[in-house]
N, C-alpha and C positions, 0 to 999 in steps of 0.2 A: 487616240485622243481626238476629241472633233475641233475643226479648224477655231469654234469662236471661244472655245478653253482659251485655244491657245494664244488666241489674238486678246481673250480679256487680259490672262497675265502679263502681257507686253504693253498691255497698253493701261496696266496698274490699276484696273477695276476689281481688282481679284481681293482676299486678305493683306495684310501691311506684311511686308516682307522683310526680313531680319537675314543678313548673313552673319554666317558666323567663321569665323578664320581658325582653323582646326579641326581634326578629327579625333582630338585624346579624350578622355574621360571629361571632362570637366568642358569640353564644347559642346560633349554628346549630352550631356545633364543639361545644359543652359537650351538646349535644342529640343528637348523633349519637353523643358518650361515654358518652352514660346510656342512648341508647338499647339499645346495644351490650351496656352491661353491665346490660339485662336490667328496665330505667324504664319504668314508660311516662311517656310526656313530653308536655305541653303548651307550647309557648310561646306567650306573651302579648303582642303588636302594643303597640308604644308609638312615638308620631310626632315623639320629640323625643331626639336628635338622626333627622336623616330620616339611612336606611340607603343609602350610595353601594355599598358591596361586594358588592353583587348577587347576584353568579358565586358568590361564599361563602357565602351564604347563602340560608334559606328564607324571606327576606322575598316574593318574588314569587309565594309559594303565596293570598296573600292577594287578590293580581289573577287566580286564577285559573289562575296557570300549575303545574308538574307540577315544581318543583326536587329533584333528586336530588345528594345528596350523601354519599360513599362507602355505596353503595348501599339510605341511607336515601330514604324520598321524604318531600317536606312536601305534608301535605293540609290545607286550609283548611276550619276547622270553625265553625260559627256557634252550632249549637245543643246543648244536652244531648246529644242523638243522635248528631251528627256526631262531635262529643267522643268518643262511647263508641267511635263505629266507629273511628276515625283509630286510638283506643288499641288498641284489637282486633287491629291489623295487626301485625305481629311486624314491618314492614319500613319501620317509617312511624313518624312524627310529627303529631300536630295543631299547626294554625297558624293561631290567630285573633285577631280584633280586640275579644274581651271581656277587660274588665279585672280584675285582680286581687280584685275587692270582685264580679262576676259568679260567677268561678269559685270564689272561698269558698263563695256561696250553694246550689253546688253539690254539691259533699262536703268532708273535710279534707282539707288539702294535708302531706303529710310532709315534702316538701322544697322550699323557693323559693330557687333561684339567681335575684338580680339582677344582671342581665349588658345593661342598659341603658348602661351606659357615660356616663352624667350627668354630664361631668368637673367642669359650673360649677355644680351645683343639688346643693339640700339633699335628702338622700337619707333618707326615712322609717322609723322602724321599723317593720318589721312580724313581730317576733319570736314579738307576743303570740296571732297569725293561725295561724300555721304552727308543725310539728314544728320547722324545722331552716332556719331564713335565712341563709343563703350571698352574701358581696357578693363582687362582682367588680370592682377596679377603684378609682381611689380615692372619694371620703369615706366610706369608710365605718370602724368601731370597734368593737373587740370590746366586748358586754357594751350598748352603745349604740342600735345600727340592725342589728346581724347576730349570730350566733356563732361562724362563721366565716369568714376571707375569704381570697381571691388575690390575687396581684399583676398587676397588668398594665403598668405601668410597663416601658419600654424595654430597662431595666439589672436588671430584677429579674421578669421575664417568668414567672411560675408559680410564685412565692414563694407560701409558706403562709404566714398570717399567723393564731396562735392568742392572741396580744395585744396588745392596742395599735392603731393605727390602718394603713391602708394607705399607700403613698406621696399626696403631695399630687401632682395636674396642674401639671404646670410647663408646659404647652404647646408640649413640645422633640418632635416623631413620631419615630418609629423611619428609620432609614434607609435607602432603596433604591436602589442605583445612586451611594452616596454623596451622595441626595439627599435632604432632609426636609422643612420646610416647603414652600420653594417648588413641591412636586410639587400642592398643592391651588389648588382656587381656592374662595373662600368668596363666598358672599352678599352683595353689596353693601346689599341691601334685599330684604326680604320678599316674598312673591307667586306667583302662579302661575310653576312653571317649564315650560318647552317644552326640547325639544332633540330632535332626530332620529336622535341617539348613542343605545348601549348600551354596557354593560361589552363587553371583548377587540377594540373598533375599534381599528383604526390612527390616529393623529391625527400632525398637522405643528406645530410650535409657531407660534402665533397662528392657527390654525384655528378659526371661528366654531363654536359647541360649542353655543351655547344663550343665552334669552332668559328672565329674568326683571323684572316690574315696567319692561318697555319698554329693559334694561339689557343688552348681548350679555357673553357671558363666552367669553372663548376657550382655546385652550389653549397651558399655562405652558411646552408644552415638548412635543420629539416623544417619542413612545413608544405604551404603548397603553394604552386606558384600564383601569385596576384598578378606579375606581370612579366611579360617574355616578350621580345621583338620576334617576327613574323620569320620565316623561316626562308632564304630567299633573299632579306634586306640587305642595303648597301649601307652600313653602320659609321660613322664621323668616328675619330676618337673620343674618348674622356666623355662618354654618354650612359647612362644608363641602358644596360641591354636585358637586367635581368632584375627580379622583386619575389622575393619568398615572404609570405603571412604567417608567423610561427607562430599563430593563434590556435591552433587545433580547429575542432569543432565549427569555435567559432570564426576562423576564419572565410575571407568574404572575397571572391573574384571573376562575381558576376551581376549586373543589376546595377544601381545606382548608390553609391554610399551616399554616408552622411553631409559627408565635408561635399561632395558634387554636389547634392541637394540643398545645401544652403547659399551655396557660391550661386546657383541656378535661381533661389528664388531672390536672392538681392539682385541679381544679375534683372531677372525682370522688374522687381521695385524701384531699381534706378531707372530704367526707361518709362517708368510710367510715372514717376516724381519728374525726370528731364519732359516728358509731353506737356504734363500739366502746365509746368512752369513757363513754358513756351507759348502758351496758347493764352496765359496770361499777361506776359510780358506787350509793352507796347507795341505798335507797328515797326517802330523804327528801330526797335532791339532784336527784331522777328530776321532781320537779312542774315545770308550767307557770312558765314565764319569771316 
């Protein structure tokens, strides 16, 4: 990478920059949306909830591998440098394990989507850090922790939400095959996971699937798997570690679904209704949070 790449991105001459907090499906879709239209994009690694949907996302950039998703790639960046390069790429994403208080130290950030998906933790604000805090998902409230948010909720999947708060977690998933909970298997207890699955296997219902804390977990049902944690992880309890599609045929656990692609294009129609309105608004309504 040549020195004045590297010196435009630091010194914010480059595209407008968007980070996004996550690497599960649904940060990986809003990433490939921004990329698209013209971001450069960072997403930011966070280990809790651990990411099962694999195939959908560029969390596996971070081990090293090469995930391409509608012909974005995620590249796994570590340092300033790496950063600049990933951004460099008209056809890429950076993907790394430095955390939001790293990449301030770095330059300003104009936009942070969190697309962590926290459904049970108190979710921070970080308004006062960044241009433009975007939540995804619920706790979050306008004027509180964001300025603006989407929905991700089941029944209300890409709702803009310009005030008030977003739905609460009821713990009801979305439905596949007419199936919703029982498609996961969670955590019994914390610890190292093993398993010699990956996303898009075939599985038989009660097929040994994997071992954590000396605990086998099997599978809920045949189908194939949409989502598995990485083989290696250090798993929390009471977490999703495992997702069967008992859709046959049509089932789907790789690319972008539906429900990522609408969450992704509200996700950027809210940043581009919050610019507008900004740029409208008087001088004196234009200052810092």
């Amino acid at each position: 990478m040549s020195a004045s790449r590297f010196a435009d991105f630091y010194a914010e001459v480059t595209e407008p920059l968007a980070v996004v907090l996550g690497t599960n499906e649904i940060a990986s879709a809003v990433a490939v949306k921004l990329r698209k239209a013209h971001f450069t994009v960072i997403l930011s690694h966070d280990p809790y909830p651990p990411v099962i949907r694999r195939g959908m996302a560029f969390h596996d950039a971070l081990f090293d591998d090469s995930p391409v998703l509608q012909g974005v790639v995620g590249a796994r960046a570590e340092t300033a440098m790496e950063i600049a390069d990933a951004a460099a790429r008209r056809d890429s994403v950076a993907v790394t394990p430095l955390q939001l208080c790293d990449l301030l130290a770095l330059r300003r950030i104009p936009v942070l989507i969190d697309a962590r998906m926290q459904k049970r933790s108190v979710t921070p604000d970080f308004r006062y850090y960044v241009g433009l805090a975007v939540g995804l998902g619920p706790n979050f409230t306008i004027g509180e922790n964001c300025d603006v948010a989407v929905e991700t909720h089941p029944t209300r999947v890409g709702g803009f939400v310009a005030q008030g708060s977003t739905e609460d977690y009821d713990g009801a998933p979305r439905l596949l095959g007419g199936l919703g909970r029982e498609r996961f298997v969670v955590t019994p207890r914390g610890g190292l996971w093993h398993t010699p699955f990956d996303v898009g296997a075939s599985v038989e219902r009660g097929e040994l699937l994997g071992r954590i804390a000396g605990i086998t977990l099997h599978a809920p049902m045949t189908g194939v798997l949409r989502g598995v944690a990485r083989d290696g992880a250090v798993l929390p309890s009471d977490v999703k570690a495992i997702e069967v599609d008992p859709r046959g045929r049509r089932a789907q656990w790789a690319g972008l679904d539906p429900r990522g692609r609408a969450i992704a294009e509200a996700t950027l129609a809210a940043i581009r209704d919050a610019q507008k309105r900004r740029k409208r608004a008087p001088p004196f309504a234009q200052a810092p949070h």
